[in-house]
C-alpha positions as CSV (number, residue, x, y, z in Angstrom):
1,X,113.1,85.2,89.4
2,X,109.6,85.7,89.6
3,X,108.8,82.1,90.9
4,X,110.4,83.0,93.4
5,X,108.8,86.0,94.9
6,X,106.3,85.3,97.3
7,X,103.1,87.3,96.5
8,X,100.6,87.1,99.6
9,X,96.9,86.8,98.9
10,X,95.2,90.0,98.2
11,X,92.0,90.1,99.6
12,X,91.2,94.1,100.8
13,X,91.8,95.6,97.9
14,X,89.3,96.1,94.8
15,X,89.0,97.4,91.3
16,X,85.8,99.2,90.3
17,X,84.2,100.9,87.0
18,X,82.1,103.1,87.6
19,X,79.8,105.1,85.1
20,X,81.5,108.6,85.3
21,X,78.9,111.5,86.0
22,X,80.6,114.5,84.5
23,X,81.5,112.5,81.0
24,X,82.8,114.7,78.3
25,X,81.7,116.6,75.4
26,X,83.3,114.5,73.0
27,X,82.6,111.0,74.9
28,X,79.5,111.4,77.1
29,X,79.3,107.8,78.2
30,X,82.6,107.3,79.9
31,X,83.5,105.3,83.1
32,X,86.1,106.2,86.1
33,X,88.1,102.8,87.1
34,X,89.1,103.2,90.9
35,X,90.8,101.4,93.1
36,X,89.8,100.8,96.8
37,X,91.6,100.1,99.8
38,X,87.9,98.0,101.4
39,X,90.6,97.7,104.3
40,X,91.9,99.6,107.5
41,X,95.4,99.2,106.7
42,X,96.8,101.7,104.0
43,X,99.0,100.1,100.9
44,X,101.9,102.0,99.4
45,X,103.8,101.8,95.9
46,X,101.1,100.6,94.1
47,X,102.2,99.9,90.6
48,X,98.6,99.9,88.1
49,X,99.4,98.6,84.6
50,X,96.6,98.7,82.5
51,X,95.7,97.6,78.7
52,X,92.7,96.3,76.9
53,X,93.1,93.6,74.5
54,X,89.8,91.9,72.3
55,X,88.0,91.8,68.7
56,X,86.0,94.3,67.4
57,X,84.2,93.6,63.9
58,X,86.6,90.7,63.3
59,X,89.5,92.7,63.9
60,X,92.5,92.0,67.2
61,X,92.7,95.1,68.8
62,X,95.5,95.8,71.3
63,X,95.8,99.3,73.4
64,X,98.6,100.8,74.6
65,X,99.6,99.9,78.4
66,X,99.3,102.5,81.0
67,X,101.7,102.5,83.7
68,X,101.5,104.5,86.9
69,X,102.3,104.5,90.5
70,X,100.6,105.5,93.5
71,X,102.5,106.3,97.1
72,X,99.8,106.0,99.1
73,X,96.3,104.5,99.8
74,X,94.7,105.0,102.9
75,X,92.7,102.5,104.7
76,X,89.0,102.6,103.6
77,X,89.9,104.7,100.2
78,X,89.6,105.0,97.3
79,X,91.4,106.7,94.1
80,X,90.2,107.2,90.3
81,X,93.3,105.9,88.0
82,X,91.8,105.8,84.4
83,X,89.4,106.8,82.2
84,X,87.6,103.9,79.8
85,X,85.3,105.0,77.1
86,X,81.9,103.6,75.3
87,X,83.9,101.8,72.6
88,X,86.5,100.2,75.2
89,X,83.5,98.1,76.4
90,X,83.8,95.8,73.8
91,X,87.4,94.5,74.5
92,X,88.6,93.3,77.9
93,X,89.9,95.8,79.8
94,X,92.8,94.1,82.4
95,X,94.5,95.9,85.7
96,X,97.9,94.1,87.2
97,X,98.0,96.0,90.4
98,X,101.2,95.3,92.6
99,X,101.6,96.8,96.3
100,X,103.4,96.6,99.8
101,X,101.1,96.5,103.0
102,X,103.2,95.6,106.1
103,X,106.1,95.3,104.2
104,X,105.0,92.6,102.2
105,X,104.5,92.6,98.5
106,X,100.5,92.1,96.9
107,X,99.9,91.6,93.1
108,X,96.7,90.5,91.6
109,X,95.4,90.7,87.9
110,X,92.1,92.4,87.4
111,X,89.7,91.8,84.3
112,X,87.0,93.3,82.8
113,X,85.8,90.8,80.3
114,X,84.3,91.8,77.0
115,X,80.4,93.9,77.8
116,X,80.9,93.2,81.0
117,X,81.2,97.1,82.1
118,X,77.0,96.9,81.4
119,X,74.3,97.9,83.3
120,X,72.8,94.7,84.0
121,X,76.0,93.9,86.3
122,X,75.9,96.8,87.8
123,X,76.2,96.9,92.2
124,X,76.4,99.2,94.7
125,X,80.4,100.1,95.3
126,X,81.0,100.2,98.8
127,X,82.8,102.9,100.0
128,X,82.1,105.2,97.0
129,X,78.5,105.0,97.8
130,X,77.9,104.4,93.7
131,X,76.7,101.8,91.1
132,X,79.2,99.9,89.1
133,X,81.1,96.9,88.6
134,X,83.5,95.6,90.8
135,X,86.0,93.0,90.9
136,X,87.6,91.7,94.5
């Protein structure tokens, strides 16, 4: 049972978006979401499930969840893991990200709420030496 797991507190790990430079010709205004490892200790099996969920023009709207695992994040790194585009920004865009770190399991729920992926929010990401929003 899931009650019955017990999930330490994740506190060196982080969930950033990040206006990406390169865009695309079809989406110019895009943004990299990474994950960072802010500590010295890497994490393994990390397990990101992603979807964005909100109302647009009066309308639900529900994406598809991504799934994906990574082996391996060093101490002090960082790794891209998805994509979001200009018309994503108007629904909240949520991360579950499960780990191990010393053999214990991590899990914490990230979330982007609604226009909050906007300039005026914006901080400098440490490690990745850019401006962005970032959740701890």
């Amino acid at each position: 049972m899931l009650k019955d797991i017990d999930f330490k507190k994740v506190t060196d790990l982080a969930v950033a978006v990040v206006p990406d430079e390169a865009g695309s010709p079809t989406d110019p205004e895009q943004y990299k979401v990474y994950l960072i490892n802010t500590g010295i200790e890497p994490i393994t099996s990390v397990m990101v499930s992603s979807h964005g969920y909100g109302t647009v023009d009066g309308k639900e709207v529900k994406t598809s969840a991504i799934r994906q695992l990574i082996e391996l994040i060093g101490g002090q790194q960082f790794i891209a893991v998805e994509i979001i585009t200009e018309e994503l920004k108007q629904i909240n865009n949520q991360f579950w990200v499960s780990y191990y770190q010393r053999g214990e399991l991590f899990d914490k729920k990230y979330v982007f709420v609604t226009e909050s992926i906007n300039e005026e929010f914006f901080t400098l990401i440490p490690l990745l030496g850019k401006k962005g929003v970032m959740i701890r």
